[in-house]
Backbone bond lengths (Angstrom), bond angles and torsions (degrees), N, CA, C in turn:
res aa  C-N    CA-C-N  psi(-1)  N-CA   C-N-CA  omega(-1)  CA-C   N-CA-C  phi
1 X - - - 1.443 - - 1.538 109.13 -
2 X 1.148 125.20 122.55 1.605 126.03 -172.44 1.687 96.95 -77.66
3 X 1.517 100.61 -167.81 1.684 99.03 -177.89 1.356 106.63 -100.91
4 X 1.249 126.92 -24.14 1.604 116.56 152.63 1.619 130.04 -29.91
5 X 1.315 98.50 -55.02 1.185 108.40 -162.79 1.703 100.01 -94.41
6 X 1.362 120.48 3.39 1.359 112.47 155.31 1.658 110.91 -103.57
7 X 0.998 116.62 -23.87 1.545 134.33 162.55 1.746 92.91 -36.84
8 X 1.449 108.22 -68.95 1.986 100.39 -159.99 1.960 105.88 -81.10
9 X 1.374 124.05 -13.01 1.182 124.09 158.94 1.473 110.06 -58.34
10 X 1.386 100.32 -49.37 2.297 98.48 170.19 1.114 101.97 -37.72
11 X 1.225 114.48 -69.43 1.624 130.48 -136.73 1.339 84.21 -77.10
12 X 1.072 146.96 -71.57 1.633 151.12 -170.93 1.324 90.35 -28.38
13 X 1.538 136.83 -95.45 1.231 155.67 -132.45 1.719 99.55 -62.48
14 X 1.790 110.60 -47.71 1.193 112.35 166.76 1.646 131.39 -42.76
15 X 1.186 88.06 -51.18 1.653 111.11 -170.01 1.704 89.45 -64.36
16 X 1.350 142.34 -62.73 1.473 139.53 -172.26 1.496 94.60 -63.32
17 X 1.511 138.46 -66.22 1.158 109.16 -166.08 1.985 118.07 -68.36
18 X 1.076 115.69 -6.43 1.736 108.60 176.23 1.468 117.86 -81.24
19 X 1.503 103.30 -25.61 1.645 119.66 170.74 1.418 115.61 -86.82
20 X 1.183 109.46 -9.13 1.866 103.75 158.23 1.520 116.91 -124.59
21 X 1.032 99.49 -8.22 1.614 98.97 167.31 1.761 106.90 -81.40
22 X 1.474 115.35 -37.14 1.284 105.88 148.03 1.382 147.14 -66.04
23 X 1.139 102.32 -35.79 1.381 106.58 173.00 1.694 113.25 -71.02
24 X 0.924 107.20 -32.72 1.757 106.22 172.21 1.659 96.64 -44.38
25 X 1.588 113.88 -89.57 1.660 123.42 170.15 1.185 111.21 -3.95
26 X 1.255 108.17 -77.41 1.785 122.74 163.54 1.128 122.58 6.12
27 X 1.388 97.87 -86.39 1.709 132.80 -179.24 1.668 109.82 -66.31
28 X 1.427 125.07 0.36 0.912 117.62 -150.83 1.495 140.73 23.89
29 X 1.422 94.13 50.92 1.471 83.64 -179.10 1.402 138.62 -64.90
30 X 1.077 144.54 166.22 1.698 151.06 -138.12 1.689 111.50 -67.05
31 X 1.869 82.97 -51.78 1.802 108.83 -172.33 1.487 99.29 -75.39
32 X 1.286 144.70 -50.26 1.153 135.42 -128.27 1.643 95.51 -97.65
33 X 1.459 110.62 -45.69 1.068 120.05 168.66 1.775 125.61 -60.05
34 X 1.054 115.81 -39.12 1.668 121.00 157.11 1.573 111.71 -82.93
35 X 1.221 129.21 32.06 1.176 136.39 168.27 1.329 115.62 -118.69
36 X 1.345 102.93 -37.22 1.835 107.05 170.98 1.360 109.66 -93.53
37 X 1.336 114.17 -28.56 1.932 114.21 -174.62 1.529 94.79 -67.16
38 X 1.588 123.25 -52.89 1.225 115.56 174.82 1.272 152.11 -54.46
39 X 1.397 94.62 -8.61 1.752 137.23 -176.28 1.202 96.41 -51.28
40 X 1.647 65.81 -103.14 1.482 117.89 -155.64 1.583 119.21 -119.06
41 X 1.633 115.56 16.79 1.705 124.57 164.61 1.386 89.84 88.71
42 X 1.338 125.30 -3.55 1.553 93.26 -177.41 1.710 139.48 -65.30
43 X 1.485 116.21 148.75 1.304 98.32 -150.79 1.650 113.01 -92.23
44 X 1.137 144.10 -155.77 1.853 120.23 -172.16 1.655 82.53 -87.23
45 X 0.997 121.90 -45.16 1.576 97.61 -140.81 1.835 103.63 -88.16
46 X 1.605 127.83 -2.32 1.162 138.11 119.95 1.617 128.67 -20.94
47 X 1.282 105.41 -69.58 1.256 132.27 147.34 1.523 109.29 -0.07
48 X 1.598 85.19 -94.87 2.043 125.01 -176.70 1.842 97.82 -55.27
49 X 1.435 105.37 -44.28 1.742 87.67 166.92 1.181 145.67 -70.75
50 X 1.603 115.37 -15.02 1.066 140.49 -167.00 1.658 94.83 -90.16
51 X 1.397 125.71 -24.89 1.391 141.06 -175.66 1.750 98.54 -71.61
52 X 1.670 96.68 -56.17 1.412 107.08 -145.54 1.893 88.97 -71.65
53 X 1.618 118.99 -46.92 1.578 106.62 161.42 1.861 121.68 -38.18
54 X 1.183 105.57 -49.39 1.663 85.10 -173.38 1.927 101.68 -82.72
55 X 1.136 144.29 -30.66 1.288 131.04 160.22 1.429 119.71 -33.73
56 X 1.553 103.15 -45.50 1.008 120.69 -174.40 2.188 117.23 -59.93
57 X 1.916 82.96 -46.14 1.529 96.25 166.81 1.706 127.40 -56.99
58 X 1.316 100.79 -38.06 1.453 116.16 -178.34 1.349 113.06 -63.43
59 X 1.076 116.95 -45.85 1.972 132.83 160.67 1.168 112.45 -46.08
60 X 1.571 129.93 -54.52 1.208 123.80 -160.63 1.724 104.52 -93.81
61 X 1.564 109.72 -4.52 1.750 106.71 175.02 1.362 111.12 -81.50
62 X 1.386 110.48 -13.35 1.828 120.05 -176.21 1.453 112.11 -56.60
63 X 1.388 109.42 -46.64 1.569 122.37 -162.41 1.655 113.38 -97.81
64 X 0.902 127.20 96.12 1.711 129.77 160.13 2.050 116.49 8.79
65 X 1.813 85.07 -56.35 1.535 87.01 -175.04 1.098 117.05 -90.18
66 X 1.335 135.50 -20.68 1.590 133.01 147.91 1.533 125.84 -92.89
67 X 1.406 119.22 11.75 1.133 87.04 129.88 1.853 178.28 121.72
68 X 1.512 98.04 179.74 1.504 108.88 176.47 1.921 93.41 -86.88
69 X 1.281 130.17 -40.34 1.211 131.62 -167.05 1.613 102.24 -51.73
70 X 1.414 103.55 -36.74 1.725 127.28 -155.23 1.697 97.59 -69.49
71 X 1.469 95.60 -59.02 1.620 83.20 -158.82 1.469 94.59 -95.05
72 X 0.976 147.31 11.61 1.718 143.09 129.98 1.304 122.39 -34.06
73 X 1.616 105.00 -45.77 1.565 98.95 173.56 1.789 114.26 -88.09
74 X 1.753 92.57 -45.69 1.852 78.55 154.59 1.874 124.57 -21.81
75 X 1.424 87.69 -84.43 1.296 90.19 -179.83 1.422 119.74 -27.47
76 X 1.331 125.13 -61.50 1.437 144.14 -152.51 1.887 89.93 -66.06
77 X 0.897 113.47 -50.93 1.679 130.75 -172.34 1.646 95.43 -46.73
78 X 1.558 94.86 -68.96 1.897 109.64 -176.88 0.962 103.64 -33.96
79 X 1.270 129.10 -60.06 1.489 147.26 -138.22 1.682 102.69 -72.51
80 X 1.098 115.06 -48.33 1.612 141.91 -172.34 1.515 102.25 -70.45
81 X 1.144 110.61 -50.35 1.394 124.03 -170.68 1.363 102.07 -75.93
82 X 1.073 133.53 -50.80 1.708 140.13 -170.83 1.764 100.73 -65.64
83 X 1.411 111.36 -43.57 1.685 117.03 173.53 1.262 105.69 -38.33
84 X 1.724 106.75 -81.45 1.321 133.22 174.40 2.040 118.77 -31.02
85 X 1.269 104.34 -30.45 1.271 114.35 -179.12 1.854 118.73 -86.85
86 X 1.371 82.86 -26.28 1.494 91.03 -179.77 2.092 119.32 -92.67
87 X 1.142 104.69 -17.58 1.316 153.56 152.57 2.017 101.71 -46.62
88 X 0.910 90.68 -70.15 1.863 102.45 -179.80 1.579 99.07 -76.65
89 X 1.689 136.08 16.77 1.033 99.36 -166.14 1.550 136.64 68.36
90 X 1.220 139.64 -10.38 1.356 139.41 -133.53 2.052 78.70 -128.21
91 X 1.169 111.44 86.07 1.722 121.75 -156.18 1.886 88.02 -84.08
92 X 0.784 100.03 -85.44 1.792 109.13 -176.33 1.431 99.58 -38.43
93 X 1.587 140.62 -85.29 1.385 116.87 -161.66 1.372 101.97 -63.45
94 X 1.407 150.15 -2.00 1.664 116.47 161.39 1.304 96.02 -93.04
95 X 0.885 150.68 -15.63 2.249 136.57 164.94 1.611 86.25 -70.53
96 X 1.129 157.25 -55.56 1.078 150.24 178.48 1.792 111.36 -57.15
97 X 1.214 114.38 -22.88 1.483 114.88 -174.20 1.217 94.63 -93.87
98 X 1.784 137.36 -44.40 1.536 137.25 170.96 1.363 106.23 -54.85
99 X 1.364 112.98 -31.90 1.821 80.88 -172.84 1.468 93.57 -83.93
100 X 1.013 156.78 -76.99 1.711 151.35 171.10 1.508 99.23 19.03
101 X 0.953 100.04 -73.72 2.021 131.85 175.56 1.688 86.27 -35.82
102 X 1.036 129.32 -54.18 1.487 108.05 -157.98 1.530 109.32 -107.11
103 X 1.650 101.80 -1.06 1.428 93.82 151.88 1.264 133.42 -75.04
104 X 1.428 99.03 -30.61 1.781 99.84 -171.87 1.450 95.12 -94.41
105 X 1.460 122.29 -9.19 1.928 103.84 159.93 1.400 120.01 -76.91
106 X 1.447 114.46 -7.26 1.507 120.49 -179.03 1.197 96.79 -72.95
107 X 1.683 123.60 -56.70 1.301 144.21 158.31 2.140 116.77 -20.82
108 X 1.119 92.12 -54.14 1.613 111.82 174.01 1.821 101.78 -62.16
109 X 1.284 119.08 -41.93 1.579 124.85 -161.75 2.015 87.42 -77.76
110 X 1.240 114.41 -74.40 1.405 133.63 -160.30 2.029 95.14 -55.55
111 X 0.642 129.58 -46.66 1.819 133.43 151.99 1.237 118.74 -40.38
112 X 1.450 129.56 -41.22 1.307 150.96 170.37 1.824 107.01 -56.88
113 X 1.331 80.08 -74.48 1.818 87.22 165.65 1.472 132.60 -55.97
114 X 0.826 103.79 -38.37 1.428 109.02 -171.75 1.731 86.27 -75.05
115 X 1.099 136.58 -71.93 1.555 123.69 -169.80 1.089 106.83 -50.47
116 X 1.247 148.29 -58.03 1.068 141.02 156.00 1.865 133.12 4.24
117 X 1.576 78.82 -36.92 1.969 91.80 -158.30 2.053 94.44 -89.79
């Protein structure tokens, strides 16, 4: 498998988990929302924004020219989420949420470059 073609398996896998990890938020669903209120105080419609950023991420990983914008906020999302996870105790899915995080910053580096060229 060359690195291209593990390059768009990233980006694939990314793009499905930011569009349902948002869309959960979204929808407010039950868990996600008593998972951050219980946290860390966050409030629903905090919550629903924190949704509407990674929806938002999943959109902008679709297109070539956005993107670096895309997995910036990915990232930024991961990043928050992996805190918050480690925070709850919940040790393995936030080391499981950091490495995500450093896929789509690998993602952030290889975007970098390529404009660059």
């Amino acid at each position: 498998m060359t690195r291209q073609q593990l390059k768009y398996i990233a980006l694939i896998l990314l793009i499905i988990m930011a569009i349902a990890a948002g869309a959960a938020k979204v929808l407010k669903m039950p868990q996600e929302i008593a998972f951050f209120h219980d946290t860390i105080g966050m409030s629903v419609n905090a919550v629903v924004a924190l949704g509407a950023a990674q929806l938002l991420a999943g959109l902008l990983l679709l297109f070539a020219k956005t993107r670096l914008p895309g997995a910036l906020i990915m990232d930024l999302t991961l990043l928050l989420s992996a805190v918050v996870l480690f925070m709850a105790g919940k040790l393995v899915m936030a080391v499981v949420t950091l490495a995500v995080a450093m896929i789509a910053g690998l993602l952030v580096v290889d975007e970098i470059r390529q404009k660059s060229r």
